[in-house]
Each structure stands twice: as C-alpha cells, then as structure tokens.
C-alpha positions as CSV (number, residue, x, y, z in Angstrom):
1,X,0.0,0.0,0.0
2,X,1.6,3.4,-0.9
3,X,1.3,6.0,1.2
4,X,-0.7,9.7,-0.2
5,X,0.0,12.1,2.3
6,X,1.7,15.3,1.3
7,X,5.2,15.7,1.5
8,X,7.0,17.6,3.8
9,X,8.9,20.3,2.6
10,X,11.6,22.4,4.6
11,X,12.0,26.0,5.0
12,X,14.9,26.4,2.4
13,X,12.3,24.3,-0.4
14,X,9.4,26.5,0.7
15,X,11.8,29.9,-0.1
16,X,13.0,28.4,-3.7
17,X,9.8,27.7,-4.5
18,X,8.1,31.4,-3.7
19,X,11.1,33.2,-5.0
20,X,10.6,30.8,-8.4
21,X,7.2,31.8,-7.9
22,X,7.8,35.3,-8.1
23,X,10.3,35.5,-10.8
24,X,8.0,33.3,-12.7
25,X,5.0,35.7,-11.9
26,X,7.4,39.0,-13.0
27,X,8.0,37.1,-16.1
28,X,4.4,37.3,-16.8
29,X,3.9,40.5,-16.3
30,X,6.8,41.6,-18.1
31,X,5.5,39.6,-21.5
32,X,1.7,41.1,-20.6
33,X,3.4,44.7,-20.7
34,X,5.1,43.4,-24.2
35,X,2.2,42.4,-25.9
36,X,0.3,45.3,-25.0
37,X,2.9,47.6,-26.1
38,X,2.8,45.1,-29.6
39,X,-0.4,45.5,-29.8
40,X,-0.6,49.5,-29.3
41,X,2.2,50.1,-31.7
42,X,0.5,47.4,-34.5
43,X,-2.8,49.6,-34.0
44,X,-0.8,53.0,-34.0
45,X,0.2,50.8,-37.6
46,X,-3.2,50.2,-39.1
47,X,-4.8,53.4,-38.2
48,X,-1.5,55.3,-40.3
49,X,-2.2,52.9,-43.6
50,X,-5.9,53.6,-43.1
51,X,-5.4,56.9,-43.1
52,X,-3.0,57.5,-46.2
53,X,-4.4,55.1,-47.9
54,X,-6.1,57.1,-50.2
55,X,-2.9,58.9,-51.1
56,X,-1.6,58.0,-54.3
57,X,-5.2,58.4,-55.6
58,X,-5.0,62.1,-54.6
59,X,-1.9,63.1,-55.8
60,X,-3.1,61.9,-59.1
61,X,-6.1,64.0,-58.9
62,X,-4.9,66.8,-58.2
63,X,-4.1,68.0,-62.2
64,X,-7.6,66.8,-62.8
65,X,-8.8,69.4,-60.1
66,X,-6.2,71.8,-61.7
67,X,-7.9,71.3,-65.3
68,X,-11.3,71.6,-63.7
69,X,-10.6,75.3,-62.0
70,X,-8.8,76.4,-65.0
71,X,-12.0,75.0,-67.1
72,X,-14.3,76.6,-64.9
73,X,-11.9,80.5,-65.1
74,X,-12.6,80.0,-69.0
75,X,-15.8,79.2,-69.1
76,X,-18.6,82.1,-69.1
77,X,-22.4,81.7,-68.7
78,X,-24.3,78.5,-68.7
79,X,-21.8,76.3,-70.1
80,X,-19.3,76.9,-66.9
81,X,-22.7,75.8,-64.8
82,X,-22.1,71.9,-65.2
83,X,-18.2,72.2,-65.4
84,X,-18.9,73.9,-62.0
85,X,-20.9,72.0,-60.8
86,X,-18.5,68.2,-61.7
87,X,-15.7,70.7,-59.7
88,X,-17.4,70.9,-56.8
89,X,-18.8,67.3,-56.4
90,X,-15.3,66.0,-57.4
91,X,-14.0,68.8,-54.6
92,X,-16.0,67.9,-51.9
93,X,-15.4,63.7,-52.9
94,X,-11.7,64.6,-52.2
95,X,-12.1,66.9,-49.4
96,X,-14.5,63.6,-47.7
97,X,-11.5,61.6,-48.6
98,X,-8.9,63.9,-46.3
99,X,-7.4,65.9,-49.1
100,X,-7.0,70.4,-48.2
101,X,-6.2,72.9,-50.0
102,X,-3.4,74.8,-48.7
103,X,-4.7,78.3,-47.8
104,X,-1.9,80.8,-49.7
105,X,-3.2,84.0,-51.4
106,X,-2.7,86.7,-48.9
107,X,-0.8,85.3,-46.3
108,X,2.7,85.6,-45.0
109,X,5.2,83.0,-47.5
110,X,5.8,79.6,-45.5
111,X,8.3,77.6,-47.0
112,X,7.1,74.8,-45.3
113,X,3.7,75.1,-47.3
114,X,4.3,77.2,-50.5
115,X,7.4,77.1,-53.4
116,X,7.9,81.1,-54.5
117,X,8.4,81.1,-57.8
118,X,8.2,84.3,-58.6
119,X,9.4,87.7,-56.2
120,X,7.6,90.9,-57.0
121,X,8.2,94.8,-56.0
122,X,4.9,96.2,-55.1
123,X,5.2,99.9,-52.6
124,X,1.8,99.1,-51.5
125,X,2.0,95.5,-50.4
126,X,3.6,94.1,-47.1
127,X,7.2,92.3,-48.1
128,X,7.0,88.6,-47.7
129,X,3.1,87.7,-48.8
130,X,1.6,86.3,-51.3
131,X,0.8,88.0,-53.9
132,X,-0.4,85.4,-56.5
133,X,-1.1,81.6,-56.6
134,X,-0.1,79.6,-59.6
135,X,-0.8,76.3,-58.4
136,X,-2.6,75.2,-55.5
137,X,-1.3,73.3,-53.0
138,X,-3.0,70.2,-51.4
139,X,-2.1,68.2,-48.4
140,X,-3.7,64.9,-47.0
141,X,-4.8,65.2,-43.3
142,X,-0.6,66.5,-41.7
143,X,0.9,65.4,-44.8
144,X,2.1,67.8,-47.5
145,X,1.2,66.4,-51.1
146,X,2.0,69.0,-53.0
147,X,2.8,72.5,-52.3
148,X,1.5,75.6,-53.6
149,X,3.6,77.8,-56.1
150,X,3.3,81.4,-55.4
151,X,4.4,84.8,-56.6
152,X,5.7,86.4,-53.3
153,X,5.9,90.5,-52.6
154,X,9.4,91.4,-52.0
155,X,10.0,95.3,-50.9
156,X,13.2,96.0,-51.2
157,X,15.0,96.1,-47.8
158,X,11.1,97.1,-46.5
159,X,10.3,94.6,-44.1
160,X,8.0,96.6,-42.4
161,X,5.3,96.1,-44.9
C-alpha cells in the first residue's frame, strides 16, 4: 500500500519555491506589458495605412482638379454651370476623402507650405506675402502632397510692410 500524504517540505524548499514563484509571476507581467505595447504600436500601424491610404489616388487627382478650375476661369455663362458644378462634387469627394487645400493667397510665405516662384516689387503690399497663386497646394490630413507655387511681394530692404 503506498502512502498519499503530502510531502513535507523544509523551509529552504518553501523559499525556492516562492522566490521561483515570483520571478515566474514578473516574467508574466513583463510579456503582458510586451504584448500590449505590440499590440498599441500594431494599432498605431493600421490606423496610419488607413489613413493614407487614399494617397496615391490624390496626388493623381490633383491635375484633374487643376484642369477643372482652369475650365471653370474660361468658361462664361451657362456652359461653366455643369463644369462647376462636376468641380465641386469632385472637390468635396476629395475633401471627404482627407485631401485640403493649402490656404496661400494673402498670407505671409511659409516655406514649409508654398514654393515662391516668382518675387515681385509692389510699394503698396507688405514684403514677404503672397501676392499670386499659380498652383494650389493640397495636403492629406498633416501630410504635405503637393505645395503651392506662389508669386511672393518682396519690398526692397522694406520689411515693415
């Protein structure tokens, strides 16, 4: 007949096992604190594609946009109506899709935002703003797609406007 009872452990097994216990139990926690951080950073991931996903599309839009405007400046009376009209639906499509227009005319040159392609002397403007836009500039959500190309007011020495 074989004996079930427990088996007695001493002090110094009790201690090796809690202490294995514990690094054991901080191992877990370590490879918890892992995965979550893999898991944040493979979200952080999906949500970028997601949101630039459209990219490519855009940026080959944009000259059709381009034509439209320009189609839509040379156009007079009832015939720029529907040309207006496929502009703005295409326009607001884009804008659903993330893509802005880069505000330009008017406003202090940002070379961050805007490519000055052209500097002009005017008395009665303030020195560094735009004057003109040639092309607009888009970007997708942060992202710069394409900047604008301006004709910047250049006083000269004037900084004063």
């Amino acid at each position: 007949m074989t004996d079930k009872s427990p088996t007695v452990q001493t002090p110094d097994e009790a201690e090796g096992l809690r202490s294995e216990n514990e690094q054991l139990l901080t191992k877990l926690k370590y490879l918890q604190a892992e995965f979550e951080n893999y898991r944040k950073r493979a979200d952080r991931d999906a949500e970028i594609v997601v949101r630039f996903a459209h990219e490519a599309l855009l940026a080959r839009l944009q000259p059709v946009l381009a034509e439209m405007d320009a189609a839509v400046d040379a156009l007079q009376g009832e015939a720029s109506k529907g040309i207006r009209m496929v502009r703005d639906n295409l326009t607001k499509a884009l804008r659903e899709a993330g893509l802005q227009e880069i505000p330009s005319l008017g406003l202090q040159f940002d070379p961050y935002l805007m490519d000055a392609i052209q500097q002009v002397t005017e008395k009665d403007s303030k020195d560094g703003f735009v004057k003109e836009v040639l092309r607009k500039g888009y970007r997708l959500h942060d992202r710069i797609l394409r900047p604008a190309q301006v004709i910047v007011v250049r006083n000269q020495g004037d900084t004063n406007g």
